[in-house]
Backbone bond lengths (Angstrom), bond angles and torsions (degrees), N, CA, C in turn:
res aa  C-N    CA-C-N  psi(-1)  N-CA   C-N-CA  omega(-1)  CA-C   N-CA-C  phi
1 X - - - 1.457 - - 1.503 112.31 -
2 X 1.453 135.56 -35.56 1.159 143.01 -178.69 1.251 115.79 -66.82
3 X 1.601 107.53 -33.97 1.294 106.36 171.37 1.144 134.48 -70.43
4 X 1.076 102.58 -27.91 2.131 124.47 -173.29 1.413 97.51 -77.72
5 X 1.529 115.87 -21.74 1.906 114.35 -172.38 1.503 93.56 -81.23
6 X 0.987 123.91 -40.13 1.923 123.28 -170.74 1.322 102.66 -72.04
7 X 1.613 111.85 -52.34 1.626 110.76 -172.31 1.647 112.51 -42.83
8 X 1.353 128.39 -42.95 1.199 163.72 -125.91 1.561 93.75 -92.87
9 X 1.616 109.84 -65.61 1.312 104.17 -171.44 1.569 114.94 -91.04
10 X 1.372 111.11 -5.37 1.441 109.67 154.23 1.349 144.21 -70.99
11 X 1.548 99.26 -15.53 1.085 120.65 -175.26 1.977 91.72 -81.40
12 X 0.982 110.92 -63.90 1.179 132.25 165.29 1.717 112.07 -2.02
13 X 1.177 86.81 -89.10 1.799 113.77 177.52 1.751 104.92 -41.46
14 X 1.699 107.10 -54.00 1.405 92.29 -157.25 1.831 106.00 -79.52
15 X 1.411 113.49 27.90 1.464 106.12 171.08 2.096 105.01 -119.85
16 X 1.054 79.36 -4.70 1.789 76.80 169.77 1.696 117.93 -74.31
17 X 0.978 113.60 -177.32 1.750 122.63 171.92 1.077 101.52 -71.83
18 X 1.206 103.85 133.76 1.859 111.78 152.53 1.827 126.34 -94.27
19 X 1.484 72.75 81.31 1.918 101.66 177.25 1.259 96.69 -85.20
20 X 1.429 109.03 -158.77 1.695 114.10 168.08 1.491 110.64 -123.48
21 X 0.962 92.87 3.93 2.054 92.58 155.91 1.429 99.08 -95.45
22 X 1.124 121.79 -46.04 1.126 109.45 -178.96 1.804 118.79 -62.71
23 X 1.085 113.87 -39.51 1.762 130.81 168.27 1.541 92.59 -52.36
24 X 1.716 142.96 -74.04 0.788 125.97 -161.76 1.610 123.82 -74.73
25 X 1.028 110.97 -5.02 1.728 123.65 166.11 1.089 112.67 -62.56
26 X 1.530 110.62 -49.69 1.286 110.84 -166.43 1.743 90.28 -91.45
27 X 0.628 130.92 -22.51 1.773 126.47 162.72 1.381 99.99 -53.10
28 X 0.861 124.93 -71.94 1.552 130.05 177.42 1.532 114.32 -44.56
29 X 1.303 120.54 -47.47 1.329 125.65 -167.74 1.972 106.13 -67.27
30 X 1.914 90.29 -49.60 1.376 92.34 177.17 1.697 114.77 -58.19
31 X 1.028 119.50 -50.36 1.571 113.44 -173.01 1.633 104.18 -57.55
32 X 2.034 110.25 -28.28 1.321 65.39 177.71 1.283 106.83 -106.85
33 X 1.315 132.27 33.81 1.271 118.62 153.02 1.429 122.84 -89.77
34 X 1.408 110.50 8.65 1.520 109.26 170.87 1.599 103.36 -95.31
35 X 1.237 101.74 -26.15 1.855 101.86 -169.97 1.565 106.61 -62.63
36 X 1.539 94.02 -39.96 1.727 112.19 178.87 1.562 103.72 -52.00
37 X 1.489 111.44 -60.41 1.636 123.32 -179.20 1.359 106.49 -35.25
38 X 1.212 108.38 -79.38 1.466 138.50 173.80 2.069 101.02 -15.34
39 X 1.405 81.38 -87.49 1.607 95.54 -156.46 1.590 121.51 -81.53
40 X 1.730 109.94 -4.63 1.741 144.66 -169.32 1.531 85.66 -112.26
41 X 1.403 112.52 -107.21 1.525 146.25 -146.68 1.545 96.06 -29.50
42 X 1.435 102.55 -79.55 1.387 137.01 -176.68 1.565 104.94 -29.92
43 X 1.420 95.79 -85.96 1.725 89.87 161.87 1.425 146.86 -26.23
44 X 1.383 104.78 -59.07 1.409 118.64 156.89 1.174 133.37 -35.66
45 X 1.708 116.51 -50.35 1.200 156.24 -176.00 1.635 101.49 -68.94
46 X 1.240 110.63 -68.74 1.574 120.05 178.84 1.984 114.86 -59.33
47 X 1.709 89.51 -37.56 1.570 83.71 161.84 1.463 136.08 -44.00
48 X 1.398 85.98 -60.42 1.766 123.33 -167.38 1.659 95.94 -56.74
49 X 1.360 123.69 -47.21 1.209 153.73 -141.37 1.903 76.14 -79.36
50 X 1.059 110.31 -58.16 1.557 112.85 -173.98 1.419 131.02 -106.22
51 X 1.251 113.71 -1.27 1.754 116.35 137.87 1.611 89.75 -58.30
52 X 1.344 111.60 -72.48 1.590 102.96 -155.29 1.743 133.13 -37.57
53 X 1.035 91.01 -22.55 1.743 128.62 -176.30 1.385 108.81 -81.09
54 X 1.822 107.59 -42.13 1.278 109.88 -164.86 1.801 93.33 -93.21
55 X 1.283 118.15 -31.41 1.598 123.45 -169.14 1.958 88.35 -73.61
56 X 1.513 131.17 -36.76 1.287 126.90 -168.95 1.087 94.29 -81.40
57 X 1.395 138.58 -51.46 1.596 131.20 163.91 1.634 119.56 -9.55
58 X 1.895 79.88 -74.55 1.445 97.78 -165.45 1.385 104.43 -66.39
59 X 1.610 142.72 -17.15 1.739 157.09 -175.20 1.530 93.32 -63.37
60 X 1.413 104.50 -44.45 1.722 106.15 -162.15 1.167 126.89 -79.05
61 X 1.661 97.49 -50.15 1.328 114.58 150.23 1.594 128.46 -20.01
62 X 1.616 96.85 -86.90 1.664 106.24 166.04 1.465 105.95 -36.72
63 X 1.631 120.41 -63.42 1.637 113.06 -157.62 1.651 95.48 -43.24
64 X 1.727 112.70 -50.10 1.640 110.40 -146.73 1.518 101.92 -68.61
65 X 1.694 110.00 -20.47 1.771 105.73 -177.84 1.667 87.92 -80.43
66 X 0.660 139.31 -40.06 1.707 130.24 -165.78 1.034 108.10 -47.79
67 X 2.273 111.75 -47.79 1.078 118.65 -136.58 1.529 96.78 -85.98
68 X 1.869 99.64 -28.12 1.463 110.76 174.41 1.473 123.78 -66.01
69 X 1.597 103.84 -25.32 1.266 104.50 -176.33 1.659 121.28 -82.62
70 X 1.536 114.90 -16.60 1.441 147.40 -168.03 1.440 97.18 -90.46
71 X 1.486 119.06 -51.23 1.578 111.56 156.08 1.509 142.78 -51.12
72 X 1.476 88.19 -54.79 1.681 102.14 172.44 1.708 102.89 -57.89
73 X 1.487 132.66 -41.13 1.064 136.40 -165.90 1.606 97.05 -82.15
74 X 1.570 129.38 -40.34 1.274 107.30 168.65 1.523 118.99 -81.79
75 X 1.165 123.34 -2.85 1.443 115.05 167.89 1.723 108.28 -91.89
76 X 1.322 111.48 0.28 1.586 89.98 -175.04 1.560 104.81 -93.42
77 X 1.705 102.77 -25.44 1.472 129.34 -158.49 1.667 79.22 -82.86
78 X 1.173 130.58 -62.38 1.838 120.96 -172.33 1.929 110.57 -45.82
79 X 1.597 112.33 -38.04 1.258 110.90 175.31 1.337 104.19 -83.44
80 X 1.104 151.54 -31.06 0.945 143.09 153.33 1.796 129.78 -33.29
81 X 1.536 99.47 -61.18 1.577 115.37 165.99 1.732 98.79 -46.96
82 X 1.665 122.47 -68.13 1.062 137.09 174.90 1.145 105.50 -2.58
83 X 2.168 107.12 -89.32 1.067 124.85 -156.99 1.652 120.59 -59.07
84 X 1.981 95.71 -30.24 1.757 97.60 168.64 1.158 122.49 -52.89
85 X 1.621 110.56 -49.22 1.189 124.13 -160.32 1.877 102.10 -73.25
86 X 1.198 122.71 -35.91 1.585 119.09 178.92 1.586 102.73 -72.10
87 X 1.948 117.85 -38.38 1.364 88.83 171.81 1.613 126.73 -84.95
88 X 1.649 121.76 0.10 1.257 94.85 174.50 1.603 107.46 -87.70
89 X 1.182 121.04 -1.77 1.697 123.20 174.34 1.517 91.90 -80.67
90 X 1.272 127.04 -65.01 1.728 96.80 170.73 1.201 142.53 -32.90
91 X 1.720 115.47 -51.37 1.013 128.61 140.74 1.401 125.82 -18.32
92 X 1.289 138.43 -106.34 1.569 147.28 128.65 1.695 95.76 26.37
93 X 1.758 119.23 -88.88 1.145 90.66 175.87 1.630 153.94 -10.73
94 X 1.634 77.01 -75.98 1.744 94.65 -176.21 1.240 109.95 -59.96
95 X 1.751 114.73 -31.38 1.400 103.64 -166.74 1.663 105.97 -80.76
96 X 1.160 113.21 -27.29 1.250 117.12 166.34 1.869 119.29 -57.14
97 X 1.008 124.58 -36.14 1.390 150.97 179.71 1.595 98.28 -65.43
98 X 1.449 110.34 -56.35 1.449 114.30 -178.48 1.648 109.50 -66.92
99 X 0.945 124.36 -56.62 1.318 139.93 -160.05 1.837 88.79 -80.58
100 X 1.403 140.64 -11.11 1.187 108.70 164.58 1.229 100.83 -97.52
101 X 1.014 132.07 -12.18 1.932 133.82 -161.61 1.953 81.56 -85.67
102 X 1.328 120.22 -65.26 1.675 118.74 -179.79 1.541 98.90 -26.54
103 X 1.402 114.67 -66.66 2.029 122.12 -152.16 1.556 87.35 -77.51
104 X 1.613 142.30 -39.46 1.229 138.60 156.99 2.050 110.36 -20.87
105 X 1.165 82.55 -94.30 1.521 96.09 160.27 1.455 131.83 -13.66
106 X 1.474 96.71 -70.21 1.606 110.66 -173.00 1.724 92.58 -68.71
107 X 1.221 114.62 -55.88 1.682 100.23 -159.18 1.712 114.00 -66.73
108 X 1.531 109.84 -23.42 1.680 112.26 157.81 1.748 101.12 -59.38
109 X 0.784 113.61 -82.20 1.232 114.75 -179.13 2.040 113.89 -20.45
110 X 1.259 90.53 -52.94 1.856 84.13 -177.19 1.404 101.24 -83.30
111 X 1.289 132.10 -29.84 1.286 140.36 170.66 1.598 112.25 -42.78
112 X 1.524 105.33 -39.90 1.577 108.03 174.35 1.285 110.07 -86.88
113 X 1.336 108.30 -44.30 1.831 107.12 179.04 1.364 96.11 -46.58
114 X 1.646 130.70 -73.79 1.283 122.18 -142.27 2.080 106.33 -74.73
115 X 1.547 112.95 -1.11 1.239 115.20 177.16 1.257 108.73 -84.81
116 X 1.769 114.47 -35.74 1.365 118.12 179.46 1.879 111.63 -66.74
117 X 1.411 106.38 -48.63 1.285 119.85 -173.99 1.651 103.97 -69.27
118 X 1.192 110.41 -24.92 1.520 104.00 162.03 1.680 129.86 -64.87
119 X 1.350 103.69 -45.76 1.369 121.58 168.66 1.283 116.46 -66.76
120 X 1.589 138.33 -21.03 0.913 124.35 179.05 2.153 101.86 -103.00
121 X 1.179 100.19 -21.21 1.238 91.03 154.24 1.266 145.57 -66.15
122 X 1.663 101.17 -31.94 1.975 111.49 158.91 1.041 98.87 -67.40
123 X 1.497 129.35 -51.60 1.575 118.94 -160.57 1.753 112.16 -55.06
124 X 1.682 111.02 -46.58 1.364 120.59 -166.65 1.756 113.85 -71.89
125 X 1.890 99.20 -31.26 1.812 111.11 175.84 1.855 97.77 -79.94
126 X 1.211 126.39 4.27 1.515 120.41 -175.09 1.452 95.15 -102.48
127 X 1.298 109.23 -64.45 1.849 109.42 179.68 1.208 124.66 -42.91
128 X 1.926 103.20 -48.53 1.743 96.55 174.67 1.757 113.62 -83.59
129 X 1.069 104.81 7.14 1.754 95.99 -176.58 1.757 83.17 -99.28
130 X 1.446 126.37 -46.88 1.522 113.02 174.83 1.766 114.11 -46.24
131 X 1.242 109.66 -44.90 1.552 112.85 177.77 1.637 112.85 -68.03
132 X 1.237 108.73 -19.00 1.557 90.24 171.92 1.275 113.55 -107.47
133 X 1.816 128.50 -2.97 1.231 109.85 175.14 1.696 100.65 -84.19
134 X 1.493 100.07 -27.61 1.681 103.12 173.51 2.044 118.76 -52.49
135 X 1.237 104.64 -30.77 1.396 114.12 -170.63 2.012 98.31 -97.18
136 X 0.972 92.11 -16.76 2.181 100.46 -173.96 2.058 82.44 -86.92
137 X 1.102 113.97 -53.14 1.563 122.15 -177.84 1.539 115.08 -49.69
138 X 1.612 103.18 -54.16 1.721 107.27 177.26 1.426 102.28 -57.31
139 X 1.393 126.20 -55.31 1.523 141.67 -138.66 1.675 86.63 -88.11
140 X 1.474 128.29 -20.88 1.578 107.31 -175.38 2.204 87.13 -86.64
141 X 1.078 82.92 -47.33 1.741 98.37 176.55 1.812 101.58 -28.53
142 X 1.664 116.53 -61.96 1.173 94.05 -156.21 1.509 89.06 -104.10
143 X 1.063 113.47 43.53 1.746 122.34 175.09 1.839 98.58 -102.05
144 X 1.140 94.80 -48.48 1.493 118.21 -168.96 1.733 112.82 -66.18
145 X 1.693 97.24 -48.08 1.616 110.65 -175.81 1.360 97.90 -74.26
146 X 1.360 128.93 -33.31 1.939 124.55 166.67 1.122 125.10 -84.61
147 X 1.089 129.27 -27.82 1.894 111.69 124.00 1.453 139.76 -20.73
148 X 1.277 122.72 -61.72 1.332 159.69 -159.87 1.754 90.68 -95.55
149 X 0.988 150.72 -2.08 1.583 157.13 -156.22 1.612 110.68 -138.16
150 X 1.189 107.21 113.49 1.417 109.92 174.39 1.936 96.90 -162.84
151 X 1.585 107.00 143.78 1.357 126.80 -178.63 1.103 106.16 -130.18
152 X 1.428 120.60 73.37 1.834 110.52 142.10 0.960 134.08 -125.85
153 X 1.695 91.48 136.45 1.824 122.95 178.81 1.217 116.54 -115.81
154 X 1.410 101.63 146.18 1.582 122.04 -172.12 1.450 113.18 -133.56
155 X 0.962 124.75 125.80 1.308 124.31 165.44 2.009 115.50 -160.88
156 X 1.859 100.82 159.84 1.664 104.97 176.94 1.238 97.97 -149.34
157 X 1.590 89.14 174.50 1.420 89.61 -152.14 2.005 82.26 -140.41
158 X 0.985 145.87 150.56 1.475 147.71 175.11 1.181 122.66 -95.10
159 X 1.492 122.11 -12.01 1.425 126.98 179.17 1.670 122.63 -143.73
160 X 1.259 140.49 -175.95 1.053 118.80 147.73 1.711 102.96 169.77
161 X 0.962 100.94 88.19 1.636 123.75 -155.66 1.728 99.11 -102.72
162 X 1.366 138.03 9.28 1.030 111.05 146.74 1.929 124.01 -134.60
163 X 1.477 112.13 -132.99 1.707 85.99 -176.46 1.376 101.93 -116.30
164 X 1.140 127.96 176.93 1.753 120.44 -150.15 1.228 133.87 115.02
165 X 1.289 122.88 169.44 1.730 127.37 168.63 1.570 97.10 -66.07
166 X 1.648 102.05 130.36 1.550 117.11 164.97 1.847 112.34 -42.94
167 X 0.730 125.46 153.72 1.508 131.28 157.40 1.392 118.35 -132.15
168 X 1.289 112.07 124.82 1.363 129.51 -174.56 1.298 122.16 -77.31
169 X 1.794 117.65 141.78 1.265 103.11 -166.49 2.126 92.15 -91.29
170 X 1.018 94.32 -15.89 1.568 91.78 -165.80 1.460 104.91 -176.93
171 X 1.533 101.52 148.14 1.391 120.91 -148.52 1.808 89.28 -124.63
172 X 1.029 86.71 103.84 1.813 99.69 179.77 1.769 115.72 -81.46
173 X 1.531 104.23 -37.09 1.646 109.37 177.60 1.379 99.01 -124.51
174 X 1.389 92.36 123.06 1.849 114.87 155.11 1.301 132.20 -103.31
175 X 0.954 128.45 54.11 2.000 103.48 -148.27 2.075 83.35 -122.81
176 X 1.195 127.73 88.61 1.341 120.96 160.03 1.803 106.19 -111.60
177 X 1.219 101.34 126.94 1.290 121.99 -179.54 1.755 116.84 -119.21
178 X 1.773 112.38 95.65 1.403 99.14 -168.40 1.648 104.13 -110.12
179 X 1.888 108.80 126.92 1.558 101.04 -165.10 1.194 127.62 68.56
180 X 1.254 128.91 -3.64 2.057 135.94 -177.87 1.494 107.09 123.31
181 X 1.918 107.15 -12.96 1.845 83.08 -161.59 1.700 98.12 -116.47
182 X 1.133 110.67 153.23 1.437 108.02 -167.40 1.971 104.40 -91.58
183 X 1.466 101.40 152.90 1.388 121.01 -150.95 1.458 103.48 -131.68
184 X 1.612 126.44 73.66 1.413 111.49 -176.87 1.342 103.36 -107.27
185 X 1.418 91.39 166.97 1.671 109.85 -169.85 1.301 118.15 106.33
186 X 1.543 131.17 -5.19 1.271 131.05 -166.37 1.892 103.86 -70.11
187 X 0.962 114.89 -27.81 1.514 103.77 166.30 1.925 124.34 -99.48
188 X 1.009 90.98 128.33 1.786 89.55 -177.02 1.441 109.86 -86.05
189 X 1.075 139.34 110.56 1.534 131.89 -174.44 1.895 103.43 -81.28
190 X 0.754 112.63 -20.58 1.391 116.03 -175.23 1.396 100.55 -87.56
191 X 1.501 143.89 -16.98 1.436 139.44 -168.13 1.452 97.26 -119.70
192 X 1.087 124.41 -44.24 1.894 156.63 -177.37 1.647 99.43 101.55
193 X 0.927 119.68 -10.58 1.400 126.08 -174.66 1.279 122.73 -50.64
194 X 1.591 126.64 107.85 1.585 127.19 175.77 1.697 101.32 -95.80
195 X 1.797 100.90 119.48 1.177 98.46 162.36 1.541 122.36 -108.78
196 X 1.627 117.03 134.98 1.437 100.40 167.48 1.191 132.75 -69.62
197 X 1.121 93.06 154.50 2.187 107.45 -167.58 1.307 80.81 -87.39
198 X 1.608 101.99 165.30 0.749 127.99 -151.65 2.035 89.96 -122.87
199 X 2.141 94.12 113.56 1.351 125.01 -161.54 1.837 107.61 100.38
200 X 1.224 114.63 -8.35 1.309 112.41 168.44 1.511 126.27 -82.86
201 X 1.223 111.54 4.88 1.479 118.02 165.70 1.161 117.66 -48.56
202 X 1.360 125.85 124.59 1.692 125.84 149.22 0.953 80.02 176.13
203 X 1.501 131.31 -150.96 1.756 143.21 -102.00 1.697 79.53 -148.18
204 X 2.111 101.77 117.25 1.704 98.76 176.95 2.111 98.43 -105.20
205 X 0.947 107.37 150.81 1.351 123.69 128.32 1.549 141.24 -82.96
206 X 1.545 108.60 92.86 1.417 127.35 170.15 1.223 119.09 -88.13
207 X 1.387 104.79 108.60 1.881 102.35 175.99 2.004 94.27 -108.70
208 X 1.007 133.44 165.14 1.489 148.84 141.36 1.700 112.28 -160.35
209 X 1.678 91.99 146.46 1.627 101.67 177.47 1.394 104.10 -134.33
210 X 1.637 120.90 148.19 1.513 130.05 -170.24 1.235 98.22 -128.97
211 X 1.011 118.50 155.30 1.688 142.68 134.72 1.681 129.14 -56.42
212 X 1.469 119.06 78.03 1.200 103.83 -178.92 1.368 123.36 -84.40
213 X 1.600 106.90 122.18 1.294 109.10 177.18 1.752 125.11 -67.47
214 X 1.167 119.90 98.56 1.530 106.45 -157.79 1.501 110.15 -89.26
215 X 1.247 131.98 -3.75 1.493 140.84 172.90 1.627 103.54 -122.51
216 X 1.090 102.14 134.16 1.740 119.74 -178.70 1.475 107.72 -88.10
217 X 0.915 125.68 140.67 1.677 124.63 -174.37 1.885 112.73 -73.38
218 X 1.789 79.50 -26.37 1.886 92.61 -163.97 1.599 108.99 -69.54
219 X 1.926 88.59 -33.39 1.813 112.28 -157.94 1.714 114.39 -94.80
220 X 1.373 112.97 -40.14 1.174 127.46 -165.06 1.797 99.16 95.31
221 X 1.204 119.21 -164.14 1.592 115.22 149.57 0.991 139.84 1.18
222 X 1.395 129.05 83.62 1.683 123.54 -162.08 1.559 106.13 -39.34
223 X 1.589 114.49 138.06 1.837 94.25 177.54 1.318 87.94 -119.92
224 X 1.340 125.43 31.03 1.828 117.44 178.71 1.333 93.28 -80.51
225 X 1.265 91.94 152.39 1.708 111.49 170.36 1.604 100.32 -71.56
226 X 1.155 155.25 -26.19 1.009 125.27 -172.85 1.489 97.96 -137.29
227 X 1.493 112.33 127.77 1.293 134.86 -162.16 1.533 91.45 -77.40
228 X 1.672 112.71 158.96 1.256 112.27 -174.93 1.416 109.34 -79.56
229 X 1.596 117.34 148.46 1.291 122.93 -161.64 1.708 83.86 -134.76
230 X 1.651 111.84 154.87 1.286 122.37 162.61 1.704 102.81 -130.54
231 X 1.325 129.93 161.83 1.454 135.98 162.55 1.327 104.91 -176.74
232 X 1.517 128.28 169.55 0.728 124.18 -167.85 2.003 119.48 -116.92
233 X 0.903 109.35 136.12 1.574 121.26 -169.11 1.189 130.82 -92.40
234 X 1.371 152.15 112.81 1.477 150.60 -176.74 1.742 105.45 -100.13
235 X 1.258 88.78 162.70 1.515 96.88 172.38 1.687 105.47 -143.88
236 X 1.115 122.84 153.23 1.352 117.21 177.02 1.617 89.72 -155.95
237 X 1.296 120.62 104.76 1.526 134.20 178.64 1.391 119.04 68.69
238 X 1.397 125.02 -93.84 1.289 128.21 -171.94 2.080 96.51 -132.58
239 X 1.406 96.06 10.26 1.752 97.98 175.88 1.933 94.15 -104.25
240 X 1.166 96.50 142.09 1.722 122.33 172.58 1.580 107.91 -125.76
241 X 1.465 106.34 98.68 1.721 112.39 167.70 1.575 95.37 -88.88
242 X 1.753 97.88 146.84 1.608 114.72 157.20 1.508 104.73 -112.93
243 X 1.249 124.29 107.62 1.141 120.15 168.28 1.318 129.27 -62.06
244 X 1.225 135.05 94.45 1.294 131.71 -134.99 2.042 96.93 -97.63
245 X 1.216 108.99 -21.18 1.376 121.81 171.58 2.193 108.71 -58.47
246 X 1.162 105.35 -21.97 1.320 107.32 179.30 1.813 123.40 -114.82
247 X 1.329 92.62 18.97 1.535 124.12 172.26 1.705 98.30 -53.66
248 X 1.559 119.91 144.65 1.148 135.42 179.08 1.489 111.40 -158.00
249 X 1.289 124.82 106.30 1.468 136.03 -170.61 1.702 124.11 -142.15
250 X 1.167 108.98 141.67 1.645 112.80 175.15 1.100 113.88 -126.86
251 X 1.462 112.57 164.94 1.851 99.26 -152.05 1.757 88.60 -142.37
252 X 1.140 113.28 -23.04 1.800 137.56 -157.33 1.790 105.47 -103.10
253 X 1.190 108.38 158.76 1.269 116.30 154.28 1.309 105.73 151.66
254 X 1.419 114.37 -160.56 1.864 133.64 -153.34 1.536 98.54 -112.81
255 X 1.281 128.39 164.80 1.098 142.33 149.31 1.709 120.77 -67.37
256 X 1.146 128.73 23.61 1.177 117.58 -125.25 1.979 75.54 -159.33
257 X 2.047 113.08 111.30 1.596 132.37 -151.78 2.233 80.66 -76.01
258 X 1.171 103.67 -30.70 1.525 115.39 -150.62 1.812 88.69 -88.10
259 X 0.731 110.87 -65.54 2.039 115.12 -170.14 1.518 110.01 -95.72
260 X 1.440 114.82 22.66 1.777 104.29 167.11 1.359 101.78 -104.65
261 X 1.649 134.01 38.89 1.415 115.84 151.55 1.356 130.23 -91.96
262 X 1.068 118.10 142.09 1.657 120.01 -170.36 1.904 112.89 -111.11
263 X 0.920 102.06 85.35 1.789 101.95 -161.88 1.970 107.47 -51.49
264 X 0.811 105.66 136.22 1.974 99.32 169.40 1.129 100.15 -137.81
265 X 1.285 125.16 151.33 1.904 132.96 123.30 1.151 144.90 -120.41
266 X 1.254 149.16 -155.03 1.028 138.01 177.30 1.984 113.41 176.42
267 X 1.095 117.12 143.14 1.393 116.57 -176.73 1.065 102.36 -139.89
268 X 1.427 107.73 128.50 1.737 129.71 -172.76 1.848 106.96 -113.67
């Protein structure tokens, strides 16, 4: 504002006449626009001059704390980043460390399961392949021993006039073969009794056929109440079966020693 008041009347002056009132006005005006300079301007000027100095001071100041503070804040924030970044790589490590020692672990671990489960799988495919060459072995075995197995007996007898096991006068076929080796004697003709040898078990075919005499020479006409019957009988210890399915009987006939036979048989 001080300045625009001086500009003002200088401007002023230099359009008037140059009289000598007018010369000494502006004589006057100039001194006092130097006094103004002087003891106003100057001052002002030198003030301004040092706020400005003191406000650029204080500009620099602030910038250099900013600049210090913008540093310190990027160096604390870089150790910071730093320290994250070293602990999630620590992190990472260990977890990596853990997680191979875990799959370490686990694959010993299945490594033994599948060695154990292997071994008990040879062991369990060894036993049953032993049990079936053992059971293929019995089964050729008793393939072989029933092959190798045959029982035939023959025998007759010409009379037999009272009640009881038949007795044989003579035993015409012998041929029992048990497993390859031959086995005689299994029929007793003197007892009538066939015993099985021992490995001759299984399933027999018994056939026999008689002559029933149905008139007695002594009697005429049998007059017994019970006509002669034949069948055949087992024993197994202290049990006696009559197989009553192999029953053979005559009830009929002639007066006549020559034509009262009645032939039967039967195979059980």
């Amino acid at each position: 504002m001080r300045i625009s008041q001086v500009l003002v009347p200088v401007l002023l002056l230099c359009m008037t006449s140059a009289d000598d009132s007018v010369t000494k006005i502006m004589k006057e005006n100039i001194e006092h626009i130097s006094r103004f300079l002087k003891k106003e301007l100057v001052p002002d000027v030198q003030n301004n001059n040092k706020y400005i100095s003191e406000s650029m001071n204080l500009t620099l100041k602030t910038a250099n704390e900013i600049l210090e503070y913008v540093d310190k804040s990027m160096a604390e924030t870089a150790d910071k980043v730093q320290n994250t970044f070293e602990n999630m790589s620590n992190k990472l490590t260990n977890n990596f460390k853990e997680i191979q020692e875990k799959d370490s672990t686990n694959l010993k671990a299945l490594q033994k399961l599948f060695t154990d489960n292997e071994e008990t799988i040879v062991e369990d495919f060894t036993r049953k392949l032993n049990d079936v060459v053992a059971k293929m072995e019995t089964r050729l075995k008793q393939h072989e021993d029933f092959m190798t197995t045959s029982v035939a007996v023959c025998a007759e007898a010409f009379s037999h006039m009272s009640r009881g096991t038949v007795k044989y006068s003579s035993v015409f076929l012998d041929n029992v073969f048990i497993k390859g080796e031959s086995v005689p004697g299994v029929l007793d003709p003197k007892s009538g009794d066939f015993i099985v040898p021992p490995g001759g078990d299984g399933i027999y075919h018994i056939s026999f056929g008689v002559l029933i005499d149905t008139v007695s020479p002594r009697a005429g006409i049998s007059k017994a109440r019970m006509p002669p019957r034949f069948a055949v009988k087992s024993s197994h210890g202290h049990k006696i079966t009559l197989h009553k399915q192999s029953q053979v009987t005559a009830t009929v006939g002639v007066e006549n020693q020559f034509k009262d036979l009645a032939p039967a048989s039967r195979s059980l």
